[in-house]
Backbone as XML, in Angstrom:
<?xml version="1.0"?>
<chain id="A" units="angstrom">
  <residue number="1" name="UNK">
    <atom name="N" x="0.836" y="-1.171" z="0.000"/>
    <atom name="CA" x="0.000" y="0.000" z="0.000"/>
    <atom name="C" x="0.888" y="1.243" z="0.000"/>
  </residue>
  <residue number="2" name="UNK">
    <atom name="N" x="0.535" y="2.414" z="-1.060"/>
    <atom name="CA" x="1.297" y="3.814" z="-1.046"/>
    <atom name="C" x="0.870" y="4.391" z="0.331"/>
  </residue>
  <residue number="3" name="UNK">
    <atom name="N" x="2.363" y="5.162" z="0.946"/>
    <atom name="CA" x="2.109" y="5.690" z="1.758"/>
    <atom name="C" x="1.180" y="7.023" z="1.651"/>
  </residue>
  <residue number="4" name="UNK">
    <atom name="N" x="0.471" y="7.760" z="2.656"/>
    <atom name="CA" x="-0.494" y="8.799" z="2.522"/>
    <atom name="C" x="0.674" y="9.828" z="2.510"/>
  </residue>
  <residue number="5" name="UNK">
    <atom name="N" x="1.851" y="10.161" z="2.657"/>
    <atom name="CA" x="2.409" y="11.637" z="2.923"/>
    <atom name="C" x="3.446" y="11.237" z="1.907"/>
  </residue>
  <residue number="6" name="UNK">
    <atom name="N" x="3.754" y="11.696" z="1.039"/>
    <atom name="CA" x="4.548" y="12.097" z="-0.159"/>
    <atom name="C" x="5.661" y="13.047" z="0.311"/>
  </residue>
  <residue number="7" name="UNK">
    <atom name="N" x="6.625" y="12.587" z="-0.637"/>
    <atom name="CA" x="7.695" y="13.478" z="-0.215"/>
    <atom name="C" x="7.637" y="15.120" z="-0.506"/>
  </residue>
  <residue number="8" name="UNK">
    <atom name="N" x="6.696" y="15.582" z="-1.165"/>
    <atom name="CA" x="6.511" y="16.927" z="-1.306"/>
    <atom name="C" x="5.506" y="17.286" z="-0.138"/>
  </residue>
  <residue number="9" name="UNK">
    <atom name="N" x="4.845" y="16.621" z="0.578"/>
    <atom name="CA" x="4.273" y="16.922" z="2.079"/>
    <atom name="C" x="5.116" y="16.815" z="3.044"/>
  </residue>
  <residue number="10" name="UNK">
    <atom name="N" x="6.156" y="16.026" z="2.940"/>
    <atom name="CA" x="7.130" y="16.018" z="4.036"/>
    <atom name="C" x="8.088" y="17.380" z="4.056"/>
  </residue>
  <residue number="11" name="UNK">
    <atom name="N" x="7.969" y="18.457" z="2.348"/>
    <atom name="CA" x="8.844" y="19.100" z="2.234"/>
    <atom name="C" x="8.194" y="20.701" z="2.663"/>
  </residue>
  <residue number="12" name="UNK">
    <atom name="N" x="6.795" y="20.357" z="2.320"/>
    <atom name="CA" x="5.547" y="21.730" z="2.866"/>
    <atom name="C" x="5.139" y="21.250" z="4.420"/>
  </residue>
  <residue number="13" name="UNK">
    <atom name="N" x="5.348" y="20.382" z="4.957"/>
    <atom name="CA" x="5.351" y="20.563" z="6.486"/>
    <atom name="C" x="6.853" y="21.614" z="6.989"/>
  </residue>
  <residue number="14" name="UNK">
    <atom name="N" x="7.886" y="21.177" z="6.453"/>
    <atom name="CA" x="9.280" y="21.807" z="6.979"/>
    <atom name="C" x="9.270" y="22.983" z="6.568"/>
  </residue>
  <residue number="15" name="UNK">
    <atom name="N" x="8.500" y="23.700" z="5.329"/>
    <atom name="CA" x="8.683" y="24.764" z="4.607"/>
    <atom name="C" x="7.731" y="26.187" z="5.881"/>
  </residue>
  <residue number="16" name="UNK">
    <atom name="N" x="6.047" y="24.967" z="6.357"/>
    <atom name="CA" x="5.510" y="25.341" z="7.279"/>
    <atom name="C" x="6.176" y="25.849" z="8.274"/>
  </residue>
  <residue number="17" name="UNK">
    <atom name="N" x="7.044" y="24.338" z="8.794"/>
    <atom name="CA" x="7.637" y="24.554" z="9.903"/>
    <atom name="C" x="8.741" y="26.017" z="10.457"/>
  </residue>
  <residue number="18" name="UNK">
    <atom name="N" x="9.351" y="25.965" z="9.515"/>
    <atom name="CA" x="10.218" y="27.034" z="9.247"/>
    <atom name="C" x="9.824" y="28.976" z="9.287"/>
  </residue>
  <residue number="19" name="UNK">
    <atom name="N" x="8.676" y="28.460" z="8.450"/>
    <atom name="CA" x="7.824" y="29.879" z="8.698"/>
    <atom name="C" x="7.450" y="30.164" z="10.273"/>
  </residue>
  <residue number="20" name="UNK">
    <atom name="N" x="6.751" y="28.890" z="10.357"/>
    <atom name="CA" x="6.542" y="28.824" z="11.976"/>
    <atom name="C" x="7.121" y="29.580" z="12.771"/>
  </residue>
  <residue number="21" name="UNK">
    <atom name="N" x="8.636" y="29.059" z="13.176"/>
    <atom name="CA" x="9.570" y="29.473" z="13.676"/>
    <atom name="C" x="10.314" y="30.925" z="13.623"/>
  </residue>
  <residue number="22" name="UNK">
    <atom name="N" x="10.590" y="31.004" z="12.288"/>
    <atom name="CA" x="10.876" y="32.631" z="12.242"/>
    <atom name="C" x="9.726" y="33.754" z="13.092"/>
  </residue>
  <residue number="23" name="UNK">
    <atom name="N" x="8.668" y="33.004" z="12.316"/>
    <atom name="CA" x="7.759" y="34.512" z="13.330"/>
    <atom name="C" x="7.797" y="34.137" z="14.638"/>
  </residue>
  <residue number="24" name="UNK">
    <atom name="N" x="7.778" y="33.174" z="15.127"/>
    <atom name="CA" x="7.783" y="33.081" z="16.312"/>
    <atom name="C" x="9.356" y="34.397" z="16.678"/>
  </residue>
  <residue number="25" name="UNK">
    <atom name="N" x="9.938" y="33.722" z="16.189"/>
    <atom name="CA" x="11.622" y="34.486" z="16.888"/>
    <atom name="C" x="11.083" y="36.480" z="16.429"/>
  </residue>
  <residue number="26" name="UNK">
    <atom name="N" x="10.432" y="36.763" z="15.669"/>
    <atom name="CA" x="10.351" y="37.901" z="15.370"/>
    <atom name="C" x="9.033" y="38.223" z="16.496"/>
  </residue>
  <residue number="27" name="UNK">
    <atom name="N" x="7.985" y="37.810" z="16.505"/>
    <atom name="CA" x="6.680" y="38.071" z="17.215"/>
    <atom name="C" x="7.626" y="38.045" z="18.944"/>
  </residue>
  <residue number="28" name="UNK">
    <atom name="N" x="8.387" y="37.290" z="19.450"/>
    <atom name="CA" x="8.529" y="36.888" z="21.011"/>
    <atom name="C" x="9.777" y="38.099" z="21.067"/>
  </residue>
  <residue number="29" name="UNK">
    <atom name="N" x="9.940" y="38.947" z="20.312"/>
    <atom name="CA" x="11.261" y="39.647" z="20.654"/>
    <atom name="C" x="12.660" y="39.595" z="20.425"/>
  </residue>
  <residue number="30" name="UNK">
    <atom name="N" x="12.813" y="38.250" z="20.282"/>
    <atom name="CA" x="14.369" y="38.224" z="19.996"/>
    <atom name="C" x="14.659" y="39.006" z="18.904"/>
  </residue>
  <residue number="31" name="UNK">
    <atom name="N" x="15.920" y="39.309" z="19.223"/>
    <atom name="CA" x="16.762" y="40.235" z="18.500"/>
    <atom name="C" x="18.400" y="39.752" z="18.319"/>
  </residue>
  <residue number="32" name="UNK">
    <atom name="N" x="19.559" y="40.182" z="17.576"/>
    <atom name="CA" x="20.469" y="40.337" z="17.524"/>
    <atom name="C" x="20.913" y="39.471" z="16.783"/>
  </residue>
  <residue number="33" name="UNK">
    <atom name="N" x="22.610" y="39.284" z="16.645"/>
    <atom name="CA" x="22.737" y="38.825" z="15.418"/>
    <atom name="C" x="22.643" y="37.206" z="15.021"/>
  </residue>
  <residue number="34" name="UNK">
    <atom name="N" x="22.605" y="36.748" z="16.018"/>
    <atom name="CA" x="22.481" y="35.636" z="16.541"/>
    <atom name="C" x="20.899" y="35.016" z="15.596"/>
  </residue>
  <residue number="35" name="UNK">
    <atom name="N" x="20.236" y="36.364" z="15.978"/>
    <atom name="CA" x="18.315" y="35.618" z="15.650"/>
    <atom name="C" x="18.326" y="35.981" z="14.064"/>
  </residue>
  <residue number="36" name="UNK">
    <atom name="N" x="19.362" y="37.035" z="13.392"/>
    <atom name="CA" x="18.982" y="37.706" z="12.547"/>
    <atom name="C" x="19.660" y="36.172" z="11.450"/>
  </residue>
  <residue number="37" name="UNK">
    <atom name="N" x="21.162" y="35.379" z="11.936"/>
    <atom name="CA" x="21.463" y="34.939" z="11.336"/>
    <atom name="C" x="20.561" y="33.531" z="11.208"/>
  </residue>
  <residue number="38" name="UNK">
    <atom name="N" x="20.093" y="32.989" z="12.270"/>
    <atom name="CA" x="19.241" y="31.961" z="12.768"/>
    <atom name="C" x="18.165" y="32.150" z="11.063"/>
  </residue>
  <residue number="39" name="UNK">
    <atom name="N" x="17.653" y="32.839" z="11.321"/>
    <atom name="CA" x="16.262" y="33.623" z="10.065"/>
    <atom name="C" x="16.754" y="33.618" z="9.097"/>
  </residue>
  <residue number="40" name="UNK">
    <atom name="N" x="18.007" y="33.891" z="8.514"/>
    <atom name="CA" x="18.426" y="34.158" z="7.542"/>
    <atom name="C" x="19.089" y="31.853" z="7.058"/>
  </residue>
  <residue number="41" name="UNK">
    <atom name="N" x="19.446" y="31.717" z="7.760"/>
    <atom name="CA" x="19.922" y="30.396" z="7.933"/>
    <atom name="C" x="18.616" y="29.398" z="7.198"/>
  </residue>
  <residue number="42" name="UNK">
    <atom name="N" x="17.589" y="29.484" z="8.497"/>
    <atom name="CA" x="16.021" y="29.105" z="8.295"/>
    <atom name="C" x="15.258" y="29.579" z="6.406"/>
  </residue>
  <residue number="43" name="UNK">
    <atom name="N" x="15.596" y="31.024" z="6.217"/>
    <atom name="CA" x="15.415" y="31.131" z="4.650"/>
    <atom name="C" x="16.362" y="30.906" z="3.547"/>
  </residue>
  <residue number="44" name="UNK">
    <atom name="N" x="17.380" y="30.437" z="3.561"/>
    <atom name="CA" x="18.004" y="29.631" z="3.024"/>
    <atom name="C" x="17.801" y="28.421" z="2.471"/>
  </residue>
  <residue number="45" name="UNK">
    <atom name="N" x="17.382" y="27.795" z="3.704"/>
    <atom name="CA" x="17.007" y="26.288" z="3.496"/>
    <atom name="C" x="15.560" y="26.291" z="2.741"/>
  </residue>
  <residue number="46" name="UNK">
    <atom name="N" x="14.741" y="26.999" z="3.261"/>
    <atom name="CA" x="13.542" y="26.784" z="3.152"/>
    <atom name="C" x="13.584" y="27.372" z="1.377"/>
  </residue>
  <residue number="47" name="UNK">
    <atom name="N" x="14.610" y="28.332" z="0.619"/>
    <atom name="CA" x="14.593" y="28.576" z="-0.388"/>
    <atom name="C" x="15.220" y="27.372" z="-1.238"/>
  </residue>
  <residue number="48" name="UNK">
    <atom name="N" x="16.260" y="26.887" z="-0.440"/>
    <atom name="CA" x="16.365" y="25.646" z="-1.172"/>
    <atom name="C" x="15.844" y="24.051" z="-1.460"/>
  </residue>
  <residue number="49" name="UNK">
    <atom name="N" x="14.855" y="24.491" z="-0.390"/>
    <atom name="CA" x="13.896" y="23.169" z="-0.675"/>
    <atom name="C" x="13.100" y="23.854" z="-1.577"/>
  </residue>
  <residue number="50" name="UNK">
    <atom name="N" x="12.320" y="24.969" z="-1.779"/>
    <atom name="CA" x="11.518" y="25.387" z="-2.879"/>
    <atom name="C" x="12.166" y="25.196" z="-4.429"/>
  </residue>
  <residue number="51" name="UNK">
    <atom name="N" x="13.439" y="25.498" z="-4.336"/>
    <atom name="CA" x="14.091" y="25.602" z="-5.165"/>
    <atom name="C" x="14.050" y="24.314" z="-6.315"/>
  </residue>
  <residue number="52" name="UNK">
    <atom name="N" x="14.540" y="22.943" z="-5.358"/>
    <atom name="CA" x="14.524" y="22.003" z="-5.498"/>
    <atom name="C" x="13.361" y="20.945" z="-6.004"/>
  </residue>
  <residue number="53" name="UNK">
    <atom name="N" x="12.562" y="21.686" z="-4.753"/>
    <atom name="CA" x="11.102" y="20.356" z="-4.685"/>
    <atom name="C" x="9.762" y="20.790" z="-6.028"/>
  </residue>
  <residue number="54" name="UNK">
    <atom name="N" x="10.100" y="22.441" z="-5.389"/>
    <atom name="CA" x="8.395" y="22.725" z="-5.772"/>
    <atom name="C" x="8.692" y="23.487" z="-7.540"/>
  </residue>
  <residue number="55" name="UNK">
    <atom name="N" x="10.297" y="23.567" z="-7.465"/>
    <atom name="CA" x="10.621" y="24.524" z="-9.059"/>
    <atom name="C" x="11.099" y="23.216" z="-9.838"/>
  </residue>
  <residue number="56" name="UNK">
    <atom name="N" x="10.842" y="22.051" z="-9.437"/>
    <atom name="CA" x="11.660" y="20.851" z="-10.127"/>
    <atom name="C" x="13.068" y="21.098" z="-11.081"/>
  </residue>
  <residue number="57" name="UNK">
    <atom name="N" x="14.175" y="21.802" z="-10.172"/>
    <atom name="CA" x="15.541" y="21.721" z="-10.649"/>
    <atom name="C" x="15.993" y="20.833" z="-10.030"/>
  </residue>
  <residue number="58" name="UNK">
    <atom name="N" x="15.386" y="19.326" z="-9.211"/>
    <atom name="CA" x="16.550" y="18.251" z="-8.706"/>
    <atom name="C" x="16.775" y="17.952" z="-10.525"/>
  </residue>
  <residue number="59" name="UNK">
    <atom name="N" x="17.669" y="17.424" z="-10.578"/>
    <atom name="CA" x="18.272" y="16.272" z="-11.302"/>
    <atom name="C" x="18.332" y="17.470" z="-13.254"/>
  </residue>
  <residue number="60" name="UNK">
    <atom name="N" x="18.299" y="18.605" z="-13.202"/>
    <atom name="CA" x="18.321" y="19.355" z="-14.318"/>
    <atom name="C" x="20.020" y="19.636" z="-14.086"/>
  </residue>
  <residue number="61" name="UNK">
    <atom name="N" x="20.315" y="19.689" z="-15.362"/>
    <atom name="CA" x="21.552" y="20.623" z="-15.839"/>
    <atom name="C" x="22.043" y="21.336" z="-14.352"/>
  </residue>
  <residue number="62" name="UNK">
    <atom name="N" x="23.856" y="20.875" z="-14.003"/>
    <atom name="CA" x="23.722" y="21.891" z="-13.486"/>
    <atom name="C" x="23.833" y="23.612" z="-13.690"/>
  </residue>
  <residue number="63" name="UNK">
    <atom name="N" x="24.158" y="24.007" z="-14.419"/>
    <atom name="CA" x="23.934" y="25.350" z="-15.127"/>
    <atom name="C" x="22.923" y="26.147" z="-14.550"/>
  </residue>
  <residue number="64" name="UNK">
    <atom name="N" x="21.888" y="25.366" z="-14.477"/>
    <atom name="CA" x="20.476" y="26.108" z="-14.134"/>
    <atom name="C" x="20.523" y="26.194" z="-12.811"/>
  </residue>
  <residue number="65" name="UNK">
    <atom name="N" x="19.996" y="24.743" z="-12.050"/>
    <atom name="CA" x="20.757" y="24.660" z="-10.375"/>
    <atom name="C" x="21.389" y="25.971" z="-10.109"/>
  </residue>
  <residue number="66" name="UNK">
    <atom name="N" x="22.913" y="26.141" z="-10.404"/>
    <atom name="CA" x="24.105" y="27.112" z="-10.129"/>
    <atom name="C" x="22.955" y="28.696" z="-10.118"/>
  </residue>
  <residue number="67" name="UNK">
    <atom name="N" x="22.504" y="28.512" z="-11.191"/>
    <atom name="CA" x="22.064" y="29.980" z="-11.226"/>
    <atom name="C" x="21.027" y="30.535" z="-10.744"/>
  </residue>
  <residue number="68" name="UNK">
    <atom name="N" x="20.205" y="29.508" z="-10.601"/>
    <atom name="CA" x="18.818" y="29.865" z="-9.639"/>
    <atom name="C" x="19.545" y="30.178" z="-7.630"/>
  </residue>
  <residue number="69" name="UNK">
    <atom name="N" x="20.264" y="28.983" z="-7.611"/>
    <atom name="CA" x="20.936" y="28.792" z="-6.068"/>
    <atom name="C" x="22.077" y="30.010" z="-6.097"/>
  </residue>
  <residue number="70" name="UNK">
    <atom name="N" x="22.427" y="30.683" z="-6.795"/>
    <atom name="CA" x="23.898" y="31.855" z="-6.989"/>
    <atom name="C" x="22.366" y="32.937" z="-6.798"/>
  </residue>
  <residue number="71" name="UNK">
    <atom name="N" x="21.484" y="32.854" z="-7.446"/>
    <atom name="CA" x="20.592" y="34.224" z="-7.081"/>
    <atom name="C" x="20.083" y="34.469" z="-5.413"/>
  </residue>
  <residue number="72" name="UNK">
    <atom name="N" x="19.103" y="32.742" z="-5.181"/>
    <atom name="CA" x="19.792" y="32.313" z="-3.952"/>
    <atom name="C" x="20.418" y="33.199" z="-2.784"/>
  </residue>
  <residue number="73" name="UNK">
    <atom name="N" x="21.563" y="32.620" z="-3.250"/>
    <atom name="CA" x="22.899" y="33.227" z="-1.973"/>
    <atom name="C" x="23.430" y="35.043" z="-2.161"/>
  </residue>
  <residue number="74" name="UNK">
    <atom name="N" x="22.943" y="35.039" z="-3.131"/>
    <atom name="CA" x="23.032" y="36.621" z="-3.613"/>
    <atom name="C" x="22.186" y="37.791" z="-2.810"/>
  </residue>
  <residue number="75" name="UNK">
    <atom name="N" x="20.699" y="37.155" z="-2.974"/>
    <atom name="CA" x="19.597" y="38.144" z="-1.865"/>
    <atom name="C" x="20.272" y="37.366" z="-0.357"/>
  </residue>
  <residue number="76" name="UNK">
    <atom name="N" x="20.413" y="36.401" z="-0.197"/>
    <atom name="CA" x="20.725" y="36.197" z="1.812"/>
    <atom name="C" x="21.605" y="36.746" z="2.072"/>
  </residue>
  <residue number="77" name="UNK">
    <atom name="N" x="22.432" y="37.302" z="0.976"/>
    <atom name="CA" x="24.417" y="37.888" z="1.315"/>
    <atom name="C" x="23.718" y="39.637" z="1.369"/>
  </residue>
  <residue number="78" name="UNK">
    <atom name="N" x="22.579" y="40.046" z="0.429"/>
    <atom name="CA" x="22.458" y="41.214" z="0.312"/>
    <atom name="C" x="21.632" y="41.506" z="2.027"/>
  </residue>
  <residue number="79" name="UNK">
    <atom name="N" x="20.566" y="40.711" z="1.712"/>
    <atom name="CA" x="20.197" y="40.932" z="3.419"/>
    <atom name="C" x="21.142" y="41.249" z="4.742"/>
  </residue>
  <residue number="80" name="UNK">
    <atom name="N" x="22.133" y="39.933" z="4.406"/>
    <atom name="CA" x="22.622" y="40.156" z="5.440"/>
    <atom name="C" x="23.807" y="41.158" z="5.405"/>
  </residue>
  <residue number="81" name="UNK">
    <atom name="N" x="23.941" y="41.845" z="4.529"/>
    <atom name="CA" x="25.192" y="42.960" z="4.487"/>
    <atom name="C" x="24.327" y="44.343" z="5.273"/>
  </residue>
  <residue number="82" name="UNK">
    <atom name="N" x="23.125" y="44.251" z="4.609"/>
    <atom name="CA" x="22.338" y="45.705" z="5.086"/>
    <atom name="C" x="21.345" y="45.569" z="6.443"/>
  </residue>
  <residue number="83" name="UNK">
    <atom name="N" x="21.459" y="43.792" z="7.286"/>
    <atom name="CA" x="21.539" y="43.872" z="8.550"/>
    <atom name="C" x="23.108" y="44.564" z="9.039"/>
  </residue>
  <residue number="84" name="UNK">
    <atom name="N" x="23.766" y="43.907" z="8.582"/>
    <atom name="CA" x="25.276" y="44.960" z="9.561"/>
    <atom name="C" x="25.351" y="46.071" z="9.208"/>
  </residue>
  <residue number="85" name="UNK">
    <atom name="N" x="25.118" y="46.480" z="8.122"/>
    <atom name="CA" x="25.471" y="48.158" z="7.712"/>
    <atom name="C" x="24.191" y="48.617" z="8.367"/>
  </residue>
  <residue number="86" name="UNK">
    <atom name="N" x="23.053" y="48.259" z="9.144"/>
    <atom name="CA" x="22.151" y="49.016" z="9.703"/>
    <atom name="C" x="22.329" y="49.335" z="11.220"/>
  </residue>
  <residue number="87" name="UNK">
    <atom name="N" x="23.563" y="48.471" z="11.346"/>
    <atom name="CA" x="23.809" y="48.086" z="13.071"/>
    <atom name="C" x="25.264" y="49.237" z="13.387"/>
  </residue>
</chain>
């Protein structure tokens, strides 16, 4: 018998989960660089499971991969430059 939870439900529970968590850390107060990198860490992943699961680039060229994941790391590097240049 197929199981009921598919691996793209196992990947929108964590994607959930993740959201979860950030607001929590933003809604309860935390602050500093610690929470800012935590969030930034948390959207990372959660961009690279989208990336992966829900844009179907597993198993494509890597060319494409590189350049979707280089845009990626490009906005989390820009975020996180204009968290320190705000501090």
């Amino acid at each position: 018998m197929k199981s009921p939870i598919s691996g793209l439900d196992v990947v929108w529970l964590l994607l959930l989960a993740g959201t979860a968590y950030t607001w929590w850390l933003g809604e309860s107060g935390h602050a500093g660089t610690g929470t800012m990198m935590a969030i930034l860490a948390i959207a990372g992943v959660k961009g690279a499971l989208v990336i992966r699961d829900f844009m179907a680039l597993r198993g494509v060229k890597l060319l494409w991969q590189a350049a979707v994941f280089g845009w990626l790391i490009l906005v989390l590097a820009v975020n996180m430059a204009a968290y320190w240049n705000g501090n």
